[in-house]
C-alpha positions in Angstrom: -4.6 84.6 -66.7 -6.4 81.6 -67.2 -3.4 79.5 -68.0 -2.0 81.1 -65.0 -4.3 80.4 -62.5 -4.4 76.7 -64.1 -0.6 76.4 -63.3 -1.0 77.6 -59.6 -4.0 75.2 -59.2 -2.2 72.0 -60.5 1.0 73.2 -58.1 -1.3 73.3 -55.2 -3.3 69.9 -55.6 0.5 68.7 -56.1 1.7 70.0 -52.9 -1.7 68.2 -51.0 -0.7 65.1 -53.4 2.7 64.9 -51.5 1.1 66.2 -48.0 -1.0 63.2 -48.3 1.6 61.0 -48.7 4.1 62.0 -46.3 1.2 61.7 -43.8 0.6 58.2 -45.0 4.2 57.2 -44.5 4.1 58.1 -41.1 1.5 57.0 -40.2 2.8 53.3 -41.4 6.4 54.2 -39.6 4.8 54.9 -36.1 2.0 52.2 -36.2 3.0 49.0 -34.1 1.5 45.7 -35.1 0.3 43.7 -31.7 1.0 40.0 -31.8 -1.4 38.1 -30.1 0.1 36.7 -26.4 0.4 32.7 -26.4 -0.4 31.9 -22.3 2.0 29.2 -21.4 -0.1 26.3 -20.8 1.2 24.0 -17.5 2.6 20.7 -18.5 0.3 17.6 -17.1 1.8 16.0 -13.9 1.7 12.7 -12.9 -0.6 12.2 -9.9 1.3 11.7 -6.7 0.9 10.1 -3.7 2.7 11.1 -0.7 5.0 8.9 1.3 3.5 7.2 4.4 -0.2 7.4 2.9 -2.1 4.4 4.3 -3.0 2.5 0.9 -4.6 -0.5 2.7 -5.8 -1.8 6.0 -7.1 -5.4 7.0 -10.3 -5.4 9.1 -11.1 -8.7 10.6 -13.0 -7.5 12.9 -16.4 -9.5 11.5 -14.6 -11.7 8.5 -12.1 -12.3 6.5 -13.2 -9.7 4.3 -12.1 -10.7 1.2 -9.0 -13.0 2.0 -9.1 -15.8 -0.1 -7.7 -18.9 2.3 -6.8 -22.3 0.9 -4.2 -25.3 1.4 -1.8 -25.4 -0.6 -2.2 -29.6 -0.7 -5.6 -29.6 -1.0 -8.4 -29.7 1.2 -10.1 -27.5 3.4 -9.0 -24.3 4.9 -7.6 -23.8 7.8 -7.9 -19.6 8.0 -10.5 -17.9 10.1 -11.2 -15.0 11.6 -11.4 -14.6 15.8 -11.4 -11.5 18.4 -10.4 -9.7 14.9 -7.0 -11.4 14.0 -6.3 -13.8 11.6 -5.7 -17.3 12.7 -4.5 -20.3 11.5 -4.2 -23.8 13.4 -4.3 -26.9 10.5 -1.5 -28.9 9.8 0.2 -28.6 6.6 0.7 -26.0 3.7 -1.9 -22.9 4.2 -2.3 -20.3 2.2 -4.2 -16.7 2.4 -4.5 -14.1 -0.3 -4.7 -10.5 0.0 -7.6 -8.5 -1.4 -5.7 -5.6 -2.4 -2.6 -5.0 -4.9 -0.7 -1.5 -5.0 -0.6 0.5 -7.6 2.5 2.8 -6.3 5.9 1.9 -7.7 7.5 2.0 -4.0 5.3 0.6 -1.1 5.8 -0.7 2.0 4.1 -3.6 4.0 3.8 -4.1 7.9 1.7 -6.6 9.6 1.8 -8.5 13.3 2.4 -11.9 13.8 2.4 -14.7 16.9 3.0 -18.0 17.2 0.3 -19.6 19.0 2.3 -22.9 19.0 4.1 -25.2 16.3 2.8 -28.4 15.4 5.6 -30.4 13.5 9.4 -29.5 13.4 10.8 -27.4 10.6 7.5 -24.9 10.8 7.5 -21.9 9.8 5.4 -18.7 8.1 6.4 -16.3 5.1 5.0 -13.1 3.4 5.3 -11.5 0.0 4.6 -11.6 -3.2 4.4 -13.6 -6.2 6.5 -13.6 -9.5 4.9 -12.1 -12.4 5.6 -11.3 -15.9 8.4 -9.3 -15.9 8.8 -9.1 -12.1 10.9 -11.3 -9.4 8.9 -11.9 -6.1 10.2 -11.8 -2.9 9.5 -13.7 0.6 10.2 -13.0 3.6 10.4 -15.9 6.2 10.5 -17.2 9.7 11.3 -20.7 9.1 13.1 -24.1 10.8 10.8 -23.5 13.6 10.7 -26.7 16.2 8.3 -27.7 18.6 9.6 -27.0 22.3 12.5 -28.6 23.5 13.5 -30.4 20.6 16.7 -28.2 19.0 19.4 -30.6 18.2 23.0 -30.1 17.2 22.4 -26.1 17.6 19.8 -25.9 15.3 18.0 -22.5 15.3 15.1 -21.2 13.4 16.6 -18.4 10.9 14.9 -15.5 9.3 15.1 -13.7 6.1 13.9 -12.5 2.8 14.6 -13.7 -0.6 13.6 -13.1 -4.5 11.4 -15.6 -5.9 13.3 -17.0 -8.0 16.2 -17.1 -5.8 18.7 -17.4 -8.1 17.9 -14.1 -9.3 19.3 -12.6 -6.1 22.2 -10.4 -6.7 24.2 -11.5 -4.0 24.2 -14.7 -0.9 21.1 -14.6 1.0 21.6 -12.9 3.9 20.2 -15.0 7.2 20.4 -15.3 10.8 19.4 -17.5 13.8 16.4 -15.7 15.0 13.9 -16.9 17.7 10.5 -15.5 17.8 9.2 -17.5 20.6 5.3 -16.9 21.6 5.0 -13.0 21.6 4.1 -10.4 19.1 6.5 -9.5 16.9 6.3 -6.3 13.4 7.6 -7.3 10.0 8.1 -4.8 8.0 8.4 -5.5 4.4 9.9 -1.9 2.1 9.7 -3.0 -1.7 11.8 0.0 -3.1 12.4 -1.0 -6.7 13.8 -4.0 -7.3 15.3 -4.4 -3.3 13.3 -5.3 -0.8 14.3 -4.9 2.9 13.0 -7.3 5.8 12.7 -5.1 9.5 11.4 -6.9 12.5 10.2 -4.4 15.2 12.2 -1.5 13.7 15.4 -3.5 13.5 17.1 -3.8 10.3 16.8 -7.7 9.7 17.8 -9.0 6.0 17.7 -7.4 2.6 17.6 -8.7 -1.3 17.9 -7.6 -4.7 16.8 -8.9 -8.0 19.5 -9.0 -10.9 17.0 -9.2 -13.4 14.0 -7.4 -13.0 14.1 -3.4 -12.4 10.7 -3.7 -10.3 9.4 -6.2 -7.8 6.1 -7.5 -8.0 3.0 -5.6 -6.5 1.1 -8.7 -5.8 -0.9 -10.7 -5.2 0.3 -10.4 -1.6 0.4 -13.4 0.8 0.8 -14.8 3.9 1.9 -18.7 3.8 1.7 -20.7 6.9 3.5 -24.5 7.4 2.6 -26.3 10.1 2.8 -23.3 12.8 -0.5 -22.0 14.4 -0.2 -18.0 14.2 -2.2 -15.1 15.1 -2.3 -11.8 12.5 -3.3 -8.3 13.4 -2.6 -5.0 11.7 -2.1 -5.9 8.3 -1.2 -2.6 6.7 0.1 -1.2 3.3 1.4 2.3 2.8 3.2 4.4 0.4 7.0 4.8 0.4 
């Protein structure tokens, strides 16, 4: 009986043996494993600034704020500051500097200008930007200005822009007669990359582009006067 009882006890701690483990099996068949979620994380952007954001304003309206003035051949300056425009009246090679570079790639530059009178033939004004490292300049210009009355052999004054150097313009300058006689007048520099377009009170005037640089320079900007007396006003830079 004994032996009997023995037999039916092992049977039945083998049947809760194999109980055990078929519970144990499915358990591990229906369990799920939950990988942890990776968040996509944004990619950095580059800061932008939106075209026709006003990056700069001159105000003359006490000083020259910051304008560095000088000529060109020595000597004193001839810029100063009156009824909040920027004038000029020596003789000779002037000079004014900008107090502000941009930073943006594309950028555009507008600024008013007069002629209060010229005082020696072949006078003239330009504005742009200087050559640096790795960058053409450019220059737009007003020049071949003559006191009034004294144009020989159809002689006109021309206007234009060109890269500094100029022989690192892509193609023939392009320039035509243009007379700005004694009344305000909008230049509007747009430095896109490495052209640089010339409009004078919303008309397309000239246009250049370097062959060797991919950029134009951002500065230093400046305004060069010869032996013209101007007026400036409204000496903006904005965003393109």
């Amino acid at each position: 009986m004994i032996f009997i009882w023995r037999r039916v006890l092992k049977l039945c701690m083998l049947v809760c043996t194999l109980l055990a483990l078929v519970a144990c099996t499915s358990g591990a068949v229906g369990s799920t494993t939950t990988s942890p979620t990776l968040t996509a994380q944004p990619h950095p952007t580059r800061a932008t600034i939106a075209p026709g954001t006003l990056l700069y304003r001159a105000d003359w309206s006490q000083n020259l704020a910051g304008w560095q003035g000088a000529s060109v051949t020595g000597g004193a300056s001839g810029w100063e500051v009156h009824g909040g425009n920027l004038q000029i009246n020596a003789k000779g090679d002037q000079v004014i500097t900008a107090p502000y570079q941009p930073t943006v790639q594309n950028y555009a530059i507008e600024v008013r200008v007069r002629i209060s009178s010229v005082t020696q033939d072949d006078g003239g004004f330009l504005i742009g930007a200087q050559k640096v490292v790795g960058k053409n300049g450019y220059l737009a210009e007003v020049i071949g200005l003559r006191k009034p009355g004294s144009h020989v052999y159809a002689i006109h004054p021309q206007c234009d822009v060109t890269i500094d150097p100029i022989d690192a313009m892509d193609s023939p300058m392009l320039t035509h007669d243009y007379e700005p006689g004694y009344v305000w007048h909008t230049y509007r520099l747009e430095i896109r990359g490495a052209q640089v377009v010339l409009f004078v009170d919303d008309q397309l005037s000239s246009h250049a582009t370097s062959s060797q640089t991919r950029q134009l320079s951002h500065g230093p900007i400046q305004i060069l006067d010869n032996n013209t007396s101007i007026e400036v006003n409204n000496f903006r830079v904005t965003a393109l």
